[in-house]
ZADO-1210 file (C-alpha; in nm, 4 decimals, padded with zeros to 6 digits):
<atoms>
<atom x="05.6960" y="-02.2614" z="05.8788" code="UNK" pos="1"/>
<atom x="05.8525" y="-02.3053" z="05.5067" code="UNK" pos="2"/>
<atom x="05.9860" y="-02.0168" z="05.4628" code="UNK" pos="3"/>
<atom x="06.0997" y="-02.0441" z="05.1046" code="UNK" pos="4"/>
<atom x="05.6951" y="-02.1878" z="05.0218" code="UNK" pos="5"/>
<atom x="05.5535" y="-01.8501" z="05.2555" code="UNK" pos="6"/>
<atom x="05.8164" y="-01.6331" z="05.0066" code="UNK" pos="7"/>
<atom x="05.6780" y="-01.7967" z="04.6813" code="UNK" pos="8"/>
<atom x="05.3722" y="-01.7537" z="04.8049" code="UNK" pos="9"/>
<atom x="05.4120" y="-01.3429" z="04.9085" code="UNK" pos="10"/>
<atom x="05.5035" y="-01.3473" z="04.5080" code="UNK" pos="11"/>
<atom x="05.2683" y="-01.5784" z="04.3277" code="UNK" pos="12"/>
<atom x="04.9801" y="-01.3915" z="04.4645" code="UNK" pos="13"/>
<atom x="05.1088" y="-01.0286" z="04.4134" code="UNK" pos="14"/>
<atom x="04.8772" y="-00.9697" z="04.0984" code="UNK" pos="15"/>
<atom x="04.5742" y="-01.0751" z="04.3182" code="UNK" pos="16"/>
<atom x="04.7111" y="-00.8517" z="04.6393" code="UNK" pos="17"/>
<atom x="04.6744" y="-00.5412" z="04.3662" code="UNK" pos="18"/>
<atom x="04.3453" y="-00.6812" z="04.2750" code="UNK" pos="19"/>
<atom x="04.2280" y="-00.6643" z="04.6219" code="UNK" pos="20"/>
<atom x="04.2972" y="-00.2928" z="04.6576" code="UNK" pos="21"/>
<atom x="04.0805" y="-00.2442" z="04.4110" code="UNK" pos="22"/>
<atom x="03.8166" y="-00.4837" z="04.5011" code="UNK" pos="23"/>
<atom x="03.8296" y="-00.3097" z="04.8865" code="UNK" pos="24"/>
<atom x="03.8010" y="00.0196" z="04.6936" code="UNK" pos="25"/>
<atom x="03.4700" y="-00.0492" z="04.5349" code="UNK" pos="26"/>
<atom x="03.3461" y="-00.2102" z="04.8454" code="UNK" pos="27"/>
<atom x="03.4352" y="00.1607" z="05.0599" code="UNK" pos="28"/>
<atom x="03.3057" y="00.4038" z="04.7890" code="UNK" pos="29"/>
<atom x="02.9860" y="00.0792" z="04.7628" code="UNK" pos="30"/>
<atom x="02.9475" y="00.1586" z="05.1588" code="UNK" pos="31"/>
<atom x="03.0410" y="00.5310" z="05.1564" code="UNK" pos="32"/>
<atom x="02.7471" y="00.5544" z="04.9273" code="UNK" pos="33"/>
<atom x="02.4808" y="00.3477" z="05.0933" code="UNK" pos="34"/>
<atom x="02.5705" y="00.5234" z="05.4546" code="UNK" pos="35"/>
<atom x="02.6212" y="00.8565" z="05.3056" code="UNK" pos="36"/>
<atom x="02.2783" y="01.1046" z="05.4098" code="UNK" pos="37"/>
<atom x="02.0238" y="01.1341" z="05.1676" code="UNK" pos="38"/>
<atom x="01.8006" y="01.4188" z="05.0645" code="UNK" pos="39"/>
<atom x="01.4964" y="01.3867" z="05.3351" code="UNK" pos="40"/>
<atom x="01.1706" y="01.4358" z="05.2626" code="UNK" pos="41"/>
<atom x="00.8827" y="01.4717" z="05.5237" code="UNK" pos="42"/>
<atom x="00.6571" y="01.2508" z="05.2910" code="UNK" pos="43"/>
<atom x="00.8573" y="00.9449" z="05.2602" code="UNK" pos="44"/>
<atom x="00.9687" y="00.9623" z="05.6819" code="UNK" pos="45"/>
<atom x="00.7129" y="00.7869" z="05.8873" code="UNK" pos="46"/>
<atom x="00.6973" y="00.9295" z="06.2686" code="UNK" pos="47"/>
<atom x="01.0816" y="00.8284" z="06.3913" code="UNK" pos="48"/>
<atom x="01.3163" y="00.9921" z="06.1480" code="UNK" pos="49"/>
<atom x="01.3214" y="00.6144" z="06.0031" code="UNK" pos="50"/>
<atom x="01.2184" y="00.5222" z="05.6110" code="UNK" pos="51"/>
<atom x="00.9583" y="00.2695" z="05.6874" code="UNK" pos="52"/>
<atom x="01.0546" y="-00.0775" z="05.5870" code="UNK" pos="53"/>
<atom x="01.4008" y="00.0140" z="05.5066" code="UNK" pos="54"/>
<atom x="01.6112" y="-00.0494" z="05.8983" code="UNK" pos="55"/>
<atom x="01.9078" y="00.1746" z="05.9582" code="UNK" pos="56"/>
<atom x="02.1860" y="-00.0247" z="05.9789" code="UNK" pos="57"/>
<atom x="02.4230" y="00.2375" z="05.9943" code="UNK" pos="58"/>
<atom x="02.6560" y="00.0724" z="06.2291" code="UNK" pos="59"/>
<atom x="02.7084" y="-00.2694" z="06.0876" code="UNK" pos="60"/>
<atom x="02.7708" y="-00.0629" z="05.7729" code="UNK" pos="61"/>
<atom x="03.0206" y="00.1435" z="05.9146" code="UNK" pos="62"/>
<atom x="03.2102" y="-00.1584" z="06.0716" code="UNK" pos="63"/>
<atom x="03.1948" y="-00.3157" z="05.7325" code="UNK" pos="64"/>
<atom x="03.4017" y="00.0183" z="05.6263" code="UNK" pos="65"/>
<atom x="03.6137" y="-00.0054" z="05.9009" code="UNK" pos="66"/>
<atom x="03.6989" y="-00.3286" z="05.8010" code="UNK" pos="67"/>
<atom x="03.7383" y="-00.3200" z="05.4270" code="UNK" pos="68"/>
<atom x="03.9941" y="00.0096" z="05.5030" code="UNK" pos="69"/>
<atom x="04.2086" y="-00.2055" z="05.7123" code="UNK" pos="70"/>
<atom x="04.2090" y="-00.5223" z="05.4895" code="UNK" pos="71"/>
<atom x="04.3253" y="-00.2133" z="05.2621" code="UNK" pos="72"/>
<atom x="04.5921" y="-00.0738" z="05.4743" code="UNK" pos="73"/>
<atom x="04.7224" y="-00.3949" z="05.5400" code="UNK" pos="74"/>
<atom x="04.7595" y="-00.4994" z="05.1948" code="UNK" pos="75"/>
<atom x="04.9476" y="-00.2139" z="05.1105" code="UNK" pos="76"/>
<atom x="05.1638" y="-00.2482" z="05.3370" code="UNK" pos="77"/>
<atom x="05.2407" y="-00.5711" z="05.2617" code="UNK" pos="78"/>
<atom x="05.3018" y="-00.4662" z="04.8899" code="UNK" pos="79"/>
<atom x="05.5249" y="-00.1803" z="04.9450" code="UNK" pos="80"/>
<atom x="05.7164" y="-00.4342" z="05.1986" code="UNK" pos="81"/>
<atom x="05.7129" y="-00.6726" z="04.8569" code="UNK" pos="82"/>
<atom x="05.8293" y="-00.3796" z="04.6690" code="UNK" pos="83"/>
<atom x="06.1183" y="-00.2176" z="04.8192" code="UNK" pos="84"/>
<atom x="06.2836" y="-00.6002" z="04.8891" code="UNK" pos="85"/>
<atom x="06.2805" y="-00.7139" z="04.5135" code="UNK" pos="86"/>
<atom x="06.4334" y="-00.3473" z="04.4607" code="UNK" pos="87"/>
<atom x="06.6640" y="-00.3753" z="04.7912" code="UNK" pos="88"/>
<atom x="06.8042" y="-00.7732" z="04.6490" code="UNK" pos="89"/>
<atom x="06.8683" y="-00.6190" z="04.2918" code="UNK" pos="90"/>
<atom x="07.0877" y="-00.3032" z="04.4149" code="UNK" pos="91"/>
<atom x="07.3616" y="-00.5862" z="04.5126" code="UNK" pos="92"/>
<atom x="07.5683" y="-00.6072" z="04.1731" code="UNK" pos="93"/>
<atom x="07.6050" y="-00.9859" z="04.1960" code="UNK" pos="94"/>
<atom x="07.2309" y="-01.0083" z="04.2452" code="UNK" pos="95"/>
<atom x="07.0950" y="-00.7224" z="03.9819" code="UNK" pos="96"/>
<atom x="06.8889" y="-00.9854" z="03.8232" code="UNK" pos="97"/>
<atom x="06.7013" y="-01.1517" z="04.1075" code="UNK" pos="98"/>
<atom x="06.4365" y="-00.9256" z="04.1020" code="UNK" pos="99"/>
<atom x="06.3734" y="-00.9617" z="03.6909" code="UNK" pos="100"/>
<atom x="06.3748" y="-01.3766" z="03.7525" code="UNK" pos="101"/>
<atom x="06.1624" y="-01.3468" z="04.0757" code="UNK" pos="102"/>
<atom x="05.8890" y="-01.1215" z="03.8708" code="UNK" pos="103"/>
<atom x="05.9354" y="-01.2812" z="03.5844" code="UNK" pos="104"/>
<atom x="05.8880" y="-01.6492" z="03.7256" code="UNK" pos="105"/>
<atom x="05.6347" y="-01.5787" z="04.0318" code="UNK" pos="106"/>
<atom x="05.4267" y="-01.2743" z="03.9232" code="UNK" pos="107"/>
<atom x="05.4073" y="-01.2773" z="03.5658" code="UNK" pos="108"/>
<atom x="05.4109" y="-01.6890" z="03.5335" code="UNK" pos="109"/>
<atom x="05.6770" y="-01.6504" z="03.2561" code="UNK" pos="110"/>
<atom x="05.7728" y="-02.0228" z="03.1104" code="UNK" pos="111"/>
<atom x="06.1814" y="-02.0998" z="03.1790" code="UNK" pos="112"/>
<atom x="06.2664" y="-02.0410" z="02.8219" code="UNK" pos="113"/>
<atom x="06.1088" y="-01.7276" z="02.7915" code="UNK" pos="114"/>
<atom x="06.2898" y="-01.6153" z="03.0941" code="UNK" pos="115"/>
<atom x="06.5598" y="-01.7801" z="02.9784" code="UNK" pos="116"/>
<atom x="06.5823" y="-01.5894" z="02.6433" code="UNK" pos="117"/>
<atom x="06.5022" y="-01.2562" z="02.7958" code="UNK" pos="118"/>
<atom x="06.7394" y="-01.2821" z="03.0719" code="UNK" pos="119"/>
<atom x="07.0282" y="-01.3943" z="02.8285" code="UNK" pos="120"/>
<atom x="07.1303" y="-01.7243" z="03.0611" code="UNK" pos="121"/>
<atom x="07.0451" y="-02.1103" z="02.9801" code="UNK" pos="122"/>
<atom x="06.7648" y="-02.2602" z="03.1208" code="UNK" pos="123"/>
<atom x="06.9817" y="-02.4414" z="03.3581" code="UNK" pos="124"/>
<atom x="07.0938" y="-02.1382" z="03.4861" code="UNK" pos="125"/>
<atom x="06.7620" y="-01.9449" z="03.5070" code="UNK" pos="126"/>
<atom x="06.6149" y="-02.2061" z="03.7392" code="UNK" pos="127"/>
<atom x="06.9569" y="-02.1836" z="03.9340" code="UNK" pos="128"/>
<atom x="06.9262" y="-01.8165" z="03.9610" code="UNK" pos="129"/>
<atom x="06.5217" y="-01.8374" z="04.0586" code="UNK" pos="130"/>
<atom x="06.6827" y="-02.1106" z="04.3897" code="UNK" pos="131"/>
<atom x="06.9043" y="-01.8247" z="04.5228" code="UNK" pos="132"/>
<atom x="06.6839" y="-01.5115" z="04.4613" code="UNK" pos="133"/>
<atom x="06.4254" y="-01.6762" z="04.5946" code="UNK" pos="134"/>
<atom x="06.6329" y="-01.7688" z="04.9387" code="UNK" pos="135"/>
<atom x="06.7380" y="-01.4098" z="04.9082" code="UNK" pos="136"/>
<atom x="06.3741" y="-01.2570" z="04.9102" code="UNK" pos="137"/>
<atom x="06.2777" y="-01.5434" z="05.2268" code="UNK" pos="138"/>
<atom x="06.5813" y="-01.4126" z="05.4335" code="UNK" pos="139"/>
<atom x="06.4617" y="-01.0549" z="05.3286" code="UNK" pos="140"/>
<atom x="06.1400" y="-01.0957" z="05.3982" code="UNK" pos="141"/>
<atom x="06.1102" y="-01.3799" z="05.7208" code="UNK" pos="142"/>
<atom x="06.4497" y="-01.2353" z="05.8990" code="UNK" pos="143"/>
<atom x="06.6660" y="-01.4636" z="06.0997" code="UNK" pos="144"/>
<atom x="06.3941" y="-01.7357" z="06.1238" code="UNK" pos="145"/>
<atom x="06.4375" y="-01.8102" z="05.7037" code="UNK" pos="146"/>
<atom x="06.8373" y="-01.7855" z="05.7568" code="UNK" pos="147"/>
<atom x="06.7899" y="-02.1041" z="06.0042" code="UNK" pos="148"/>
<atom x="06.5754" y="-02.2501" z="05.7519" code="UNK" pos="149"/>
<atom x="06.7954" y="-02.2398" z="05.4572" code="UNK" pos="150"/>
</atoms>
């Protein structure tokens, strides 16, 4: 495993992770709505309790909610494990500025000189910074096994 690549990765797609929480929130309130009991009326029931030509499928939709919820949980967690590292990296002094370059580069797609300007360095040195915050974030994130990658 490339742990540096898995890293950028964790950061390029962090717009789209936030994205997907909302996307699994319309898909639960979509399903809470469809299995959610309607008003019943004796007319429109034929003799089992079932709407005719309309099949319960009450099950399959409450798996489907089961699984958008923990596609949901998951990504969460895996932001607020996102989150607290870029803050964790930037409460080192030396490193205050990793997390500014890391969003700035990965999650916002910021061009050098912009981050450049912003940041108050050289372009040279922005690119320089991105190398080690970026090692920083993989050892924060992938442990021991990024550490004998690097």
């Amino acid at each position: 495993m490339n742990c540096i690549r898995e890293a950028e990765n964790y950061l390029r797609y962090y717009r789209e992770l936030h994205q997907s929480i909302e996307h699994a929130d319309y898909m639960i309130s979509k399903l809470v709505n469809k299995t959610a009991p309607k008003e019943i009326s004796a007319v429109s029931m034929d003799v089992t309790g079932v709407r005719a030509g309309k099949p319960c499928n009450t099950l399959n939709q409450l798996y489907q909610l089961q699984m958008w919820q923990e596609m949901k949980d998951r990504t969460l967690v895996e932001i607020e494990k996102i989150d607290n590292i870029l803050i964790s990296i930037s409460n080192d002094p030396e490193c205050e500025k990793y997390k500014d370059v890391l969003s700035m580069w990965y999650v916002k797609k910021a061009i050098k000189e912009d981050i450049a300007y912003e940041l108050g360095y050289s372009e040279r040195n922005v690119y320089y910074l991105k190398e080690k915050a970026i090692r920083k974030f993989s050892v924060a994130l992938f442990g021991i096994q990024a550490l004998q990658a690097i």
